[in-house]
C-alpha angles and dihedrals in degrees: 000000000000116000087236105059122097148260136196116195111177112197121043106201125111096318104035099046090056099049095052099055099045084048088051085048091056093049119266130120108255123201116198130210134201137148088217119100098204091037088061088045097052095043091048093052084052095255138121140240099189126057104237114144110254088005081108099053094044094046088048092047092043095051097040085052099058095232095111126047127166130213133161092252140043143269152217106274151154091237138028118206112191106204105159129129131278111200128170133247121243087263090061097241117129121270116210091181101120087038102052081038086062095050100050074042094065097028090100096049097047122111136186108283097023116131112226115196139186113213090164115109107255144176118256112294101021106127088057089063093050084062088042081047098060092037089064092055090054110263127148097236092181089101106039130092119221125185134151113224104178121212121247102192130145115227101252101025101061109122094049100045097044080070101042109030123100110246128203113223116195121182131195083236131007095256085060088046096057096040094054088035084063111040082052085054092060090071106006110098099185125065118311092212106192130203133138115297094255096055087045090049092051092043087069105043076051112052082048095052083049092060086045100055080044098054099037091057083064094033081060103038092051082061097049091045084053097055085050097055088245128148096238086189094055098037081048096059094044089050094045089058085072107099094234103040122087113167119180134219126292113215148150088313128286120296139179134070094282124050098018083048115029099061090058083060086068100038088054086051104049111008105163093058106034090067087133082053092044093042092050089054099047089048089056102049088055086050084076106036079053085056092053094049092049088047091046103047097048082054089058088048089044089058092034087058102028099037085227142096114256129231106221117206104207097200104204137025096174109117073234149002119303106001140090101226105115086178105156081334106178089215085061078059100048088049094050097055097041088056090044086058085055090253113166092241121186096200120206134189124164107193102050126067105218127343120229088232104022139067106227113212118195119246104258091047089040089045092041094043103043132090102197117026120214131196122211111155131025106247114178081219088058097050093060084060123118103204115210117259119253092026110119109244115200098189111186088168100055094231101179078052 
């Protein structure tokens, strides 16, 4: 594509951020959208809101370069990418709110030959409702093109495997199909795989419930090992010498806007059949109300034997190791309760700066202060931690393993 046309990319968070700015990179003139004030502020000075390794450096070189600009509404472009979040109701049935507000958003804007994409995880049919969407507004949809073509990046890892990573492109027609699978080959090194934009939609709630049931059947198996006075670190790393068996890690629950969120999408969609999806979620939530009542009843030993009441330093609140997202993060949960059953926390958390409802304490005051240390998520900055002798550790994220 040439290095003049135009792309709209509405949501700036942790995948359209970076988006933006590797498109930017490769040339085109990206136009960001977010409904944030001081999000659109940070990103236009070249800096960043979010912590992703290189983000900084592309959003400063896309912005110096003139190539990516943000606003709090949309703009004329070539290509309309849709990243905005898909939470779920209380309920726990999705809500497509943010995503059928960003296509009325970008109705007025559209032109015949643009390429509209949804990149933001969906039930089911749902880019079928972003087409029904701007055809409510009034738009001739007879000349666009419309596919969801979902992301598959590690936290952490983003920049990089935007790049590598194979993508699924999945459009309402073929013609859709082949317009979106080509515009992904311009900066996509690794395999543009295409199929029809339900299939793609259900590929990546997929792909997610499959990490679930994964992780619940270690999530399980660390509180029945528990029960059985057995190292689960140890047993996982026996069974995992046998050439077929692969366990993951057990830890705190499951967090993020993709695997504690996605499976719930296909459970909404088809709940009498989905009963192993349903079962693996369920599993991992009471991971985490286990965590609180280990926590809190070696709090009420602790004052049985000490006559005191314990601090508690709660080491983590990431939804996992060495990033700041706390989306749906279950040590968010563990604090919460424990504060709600009126426990002393130190709460640390290395990789964010201030939180709108705790008071962060930094590791050596947290470790010095607290009486019972308590490991929730798996920091490298944890694990070169020498934790003082005689303090009770109550470890859920197997850090010497």
């Amino acid at each position: 594509m040439s290095v003049k046309e135009r792309i709209c990319i509405s949501g700036l968070g942790y995948i359209g951020l970076p988006t933006a700015a590797l498109l930017a990179n490769c040339g085109y003139s990206v136009h960001g959208v977010d409904v944030v004030p001081s999000v659109v502020d940070t990103i236009n000075r070249g800096e960043i809101h979010i912590v992703e390794p290189d983000l900084d450096a592309f959003v400063h070189a896309a912005v110096n370069s003139g190539h990516l600009k943000a606003a709090l509404g949309p703009a004329e472009a070539n290509v309309f990418i849709i990243a905005v979040p898909t939470p779920f109701h209380a309920d726990l049935s999705p809500d497509i709110t943010y995503v059928l507000s960003a296509s009325r958003s970008i109705a007025p804007f559209l032109k015949p030959g643009n390429l509209v994409i949804l990149e933001s995880t969906s039930p089911v049919g749902t880019t079928e409702k972003v087409k029904t969407e701007i055809e409510k507004a009034g738009v001739d949809t007879s000349q666009l093109f419309f596919a969801y073509c979902p992301e598959r990046v590690l936290p952490g890892h983003v920049m990089k495997e935007l790049i590598e990573n194979d993508r699924i492109v999945g459009g309402l027609d073929t013609a859709s199909t082949e317009k979106v699978a080509a515009f992904y080959r311009t900066f996509v090194k690794g395999a543009v795989l295409e199929t029809n934009a339900r299939t793609a939609e259900m590929c990546k709630l997929t792909e997610n419930a499959s990490r679930d049931v994964s992780i619940a059947f270690a999530n399980e198996l660390s509180m029945i090992c528990d029960d059985l006075g057995i190292n689960v670190w140890e047993l996982i790393n026996l069974a995992n010498k046998h050439p077929r068996v692969n366990i993951l890690r057990p830890g705190t629950g499951v967090g993020g806007h993709c695997i504690a969120v996605d499976p719930w999408f296909i459970v909404a969609q088809s709940p009498d059949k989905a009963k192993i999806i349903r079962q693996a979620r369920e599993v991992n939530n009471f991971k985490t109300k286990w965590v609180v009542e280990k926590i809190i009843n070696t709090c009420l030993r602790f004052r049985i034997d000490q006559k005191k009441k314990p601090k508690v330093a709660c080491l983590g609140l990431a939804f996992k190791p060495d990033i700041d997202d706390l989306r749906e993060s279950p040590a968010v949960e563990v604090v919460e309760q424990l504060l709600a059953e009126k426990i002393d926390c130190l709460i640390v958390e290395p990789n964010v700066e201030s939180h709108p409802h705790f008071t962060l304490t930094s590791i050596d005051d947290a470790i010095a202060s607290a009486d019972i240390l308590v490991l929730l998520v798996g920091h490298k900055v944890f694990k070169k931690r020498i934790f003082p002798e005689g303090k009770p550790v109550l470890d859920f994220v197997g850090l010497p393993y």
